[in-house]
C-alpha positions as MATLAB code, in Angstrom:
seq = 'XXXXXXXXXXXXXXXXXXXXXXXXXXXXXXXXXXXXXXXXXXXXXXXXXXXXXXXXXXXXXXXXXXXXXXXXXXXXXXXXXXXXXXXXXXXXXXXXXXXXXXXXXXXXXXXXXXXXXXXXXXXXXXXXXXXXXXXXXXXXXXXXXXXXXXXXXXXXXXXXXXXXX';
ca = [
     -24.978  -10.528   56.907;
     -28.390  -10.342   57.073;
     -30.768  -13.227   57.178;
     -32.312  -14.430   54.669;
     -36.432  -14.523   54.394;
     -36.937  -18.750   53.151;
     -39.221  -17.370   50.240;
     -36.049  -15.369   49.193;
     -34.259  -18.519   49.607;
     -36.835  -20.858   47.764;
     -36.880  -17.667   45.055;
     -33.102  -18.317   44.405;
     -33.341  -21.530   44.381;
     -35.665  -21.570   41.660;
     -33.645  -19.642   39.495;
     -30.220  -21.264   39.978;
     -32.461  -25.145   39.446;
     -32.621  -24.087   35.615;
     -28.754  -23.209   35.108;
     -27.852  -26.580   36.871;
     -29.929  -28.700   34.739;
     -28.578  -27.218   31.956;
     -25.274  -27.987   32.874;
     -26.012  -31.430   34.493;
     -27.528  -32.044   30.602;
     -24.363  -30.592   29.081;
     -22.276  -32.792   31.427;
     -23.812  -35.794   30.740;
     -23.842  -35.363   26.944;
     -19.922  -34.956   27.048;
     -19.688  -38.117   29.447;
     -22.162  -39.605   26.367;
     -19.907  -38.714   23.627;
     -16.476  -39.595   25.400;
     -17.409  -42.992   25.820;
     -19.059  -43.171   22.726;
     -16.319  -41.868   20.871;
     -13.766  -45.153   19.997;
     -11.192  -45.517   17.672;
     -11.596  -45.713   14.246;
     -10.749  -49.139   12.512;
      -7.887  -49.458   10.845;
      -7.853  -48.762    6.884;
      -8.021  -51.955    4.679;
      -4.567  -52.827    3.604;
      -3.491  -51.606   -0.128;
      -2.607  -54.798   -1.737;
       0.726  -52.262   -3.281;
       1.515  -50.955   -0.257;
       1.860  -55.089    1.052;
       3.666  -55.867   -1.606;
       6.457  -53.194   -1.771;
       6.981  -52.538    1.829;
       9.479  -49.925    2.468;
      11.843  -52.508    3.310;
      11.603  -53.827    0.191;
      12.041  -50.799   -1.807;
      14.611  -48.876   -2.633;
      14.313  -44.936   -1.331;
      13.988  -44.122   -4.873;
      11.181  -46.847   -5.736;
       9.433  -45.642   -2.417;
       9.896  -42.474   -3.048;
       7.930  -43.070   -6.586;
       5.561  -45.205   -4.855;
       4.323  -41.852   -3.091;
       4.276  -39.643   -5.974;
       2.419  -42.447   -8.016;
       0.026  -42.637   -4.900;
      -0.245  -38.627   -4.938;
      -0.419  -38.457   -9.175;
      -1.092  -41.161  -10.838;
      -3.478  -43.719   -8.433;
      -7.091  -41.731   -8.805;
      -6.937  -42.789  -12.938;
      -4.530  -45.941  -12.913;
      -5.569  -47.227   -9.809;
      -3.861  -48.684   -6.466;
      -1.513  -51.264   -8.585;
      -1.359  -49.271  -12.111;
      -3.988  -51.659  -13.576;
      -6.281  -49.495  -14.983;
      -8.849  -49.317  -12.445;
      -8.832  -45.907  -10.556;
     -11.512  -44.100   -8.938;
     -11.694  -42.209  -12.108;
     -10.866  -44.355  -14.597;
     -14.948  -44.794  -15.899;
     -15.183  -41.219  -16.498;
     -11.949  -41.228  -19.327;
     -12.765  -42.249  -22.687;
     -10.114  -44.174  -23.576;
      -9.571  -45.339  -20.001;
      -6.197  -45.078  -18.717;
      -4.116  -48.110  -19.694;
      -3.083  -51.469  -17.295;
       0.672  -50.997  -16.868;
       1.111  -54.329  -16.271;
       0.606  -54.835  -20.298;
       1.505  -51.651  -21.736;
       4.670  -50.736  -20.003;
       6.621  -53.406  -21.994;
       5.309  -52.262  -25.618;
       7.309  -49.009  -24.449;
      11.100  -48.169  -24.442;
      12.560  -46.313  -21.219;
      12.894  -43.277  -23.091;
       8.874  -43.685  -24.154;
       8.266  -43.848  -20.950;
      10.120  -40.592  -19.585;
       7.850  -39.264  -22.391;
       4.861  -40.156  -21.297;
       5.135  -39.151  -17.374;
       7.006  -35.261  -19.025;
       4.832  -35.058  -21.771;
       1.830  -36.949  -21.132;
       0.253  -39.706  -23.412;
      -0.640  -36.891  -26.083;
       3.846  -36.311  -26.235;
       3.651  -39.733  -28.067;
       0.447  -39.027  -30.054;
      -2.278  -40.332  -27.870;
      -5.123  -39.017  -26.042;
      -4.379  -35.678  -24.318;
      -5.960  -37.053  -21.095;
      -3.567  -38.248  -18.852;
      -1.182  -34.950  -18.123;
       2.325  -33.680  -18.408;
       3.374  -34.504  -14.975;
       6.938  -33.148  -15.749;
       5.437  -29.651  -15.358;
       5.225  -30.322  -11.472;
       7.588  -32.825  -10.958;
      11.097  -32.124  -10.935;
      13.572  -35.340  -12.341;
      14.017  -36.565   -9.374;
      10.614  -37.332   -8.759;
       9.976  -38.476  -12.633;
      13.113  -40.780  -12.138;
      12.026  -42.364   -9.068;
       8.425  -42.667  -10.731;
       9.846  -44.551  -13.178;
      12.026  -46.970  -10.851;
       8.193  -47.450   -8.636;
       6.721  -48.771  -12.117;
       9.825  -50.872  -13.356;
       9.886  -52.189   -9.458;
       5.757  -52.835   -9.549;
       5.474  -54.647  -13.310;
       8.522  -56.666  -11.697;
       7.001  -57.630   -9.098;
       3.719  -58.434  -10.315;
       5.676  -60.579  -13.373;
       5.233  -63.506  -11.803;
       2.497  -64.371   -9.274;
       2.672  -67.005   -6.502;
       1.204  -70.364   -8.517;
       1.826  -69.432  -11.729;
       4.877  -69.847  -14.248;
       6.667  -66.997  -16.009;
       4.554  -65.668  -18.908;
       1.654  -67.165  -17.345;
      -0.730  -64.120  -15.413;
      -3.531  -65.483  -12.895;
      -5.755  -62.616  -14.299;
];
């Protein structure tokens, strides 16, 4: 090996000083973001999902709890009281099933989650789910909303027939 001249030495130097900032920058922005990064909070809790925990549900109820989660939640809201995400933009708004579940029989009801609302001559808005659910799906739907008005009957301080609303 040959020795080398120091202003060949400083020359190298010089060009290797660049390429190690670069990477001392790079290295410190992932050390940066690492301990930066934390994990997110938990979600708030869905006041449904508290009260119907899967232990308290049958597998069919829980079963429609997720399809009415995946289906129904964006226009009905969380607890099937009207109130979804979406709800403003429907004219008439989607109904509170707390109230209008008992003006209908069992078989309305099938009805309305095969047919949609327009199957019992109402507003073509909310759809024929029983074109992509199969009747397993619509019957445990049906058991999640007989399970959820049941529930929500009779709240903690108030006597039957009497709503804290």
């Amino acid at each position: 090996m040959s020795p080398c001249h120091p202003e060949e030495l400083r020359s190298r130097r010089a060009t290797r000083d660049p390429q190690l900032a670069l990477w001392s920058a790079a290295l410190l922005l992932v050390l940066v973001a690492v301990a930066g990064c934390r994990a997110a909070p938990a979600p708030g809790k869905d006041a449904v999902q508290e009260a119907f925990k899967d232990d308290a549900l049958s597998a069919q109820e829980a079963r429609g709890h997720r399809v009415f989660q995946q289906r129904c939640a964006t226009c009905h809201g969380p607890q099937g009281r009207g109130d979804g995400q979406n709800a403003y933009n429907l004219d008439p708004p989607p109904p509170d099933f707390q109230e209008s579940l008992a003006k209908l029989s069992a078989a309305d009801r099938r009805k309305v989650i095969d047919g949609g609302t327009a199957a019992l001559g109402r507003s073509p808005l909310c759809p024929p789910w029983g074109r992509s659910l199969g009747p397993d799906d619509v019957d445990a739907l049906l058991a999640w909303l007989e399970a959820a008005s049941r529930a929500q009957a009779v709240e903690p301080g108030t006597t039957p027939g009497e709503r804290g609303e």
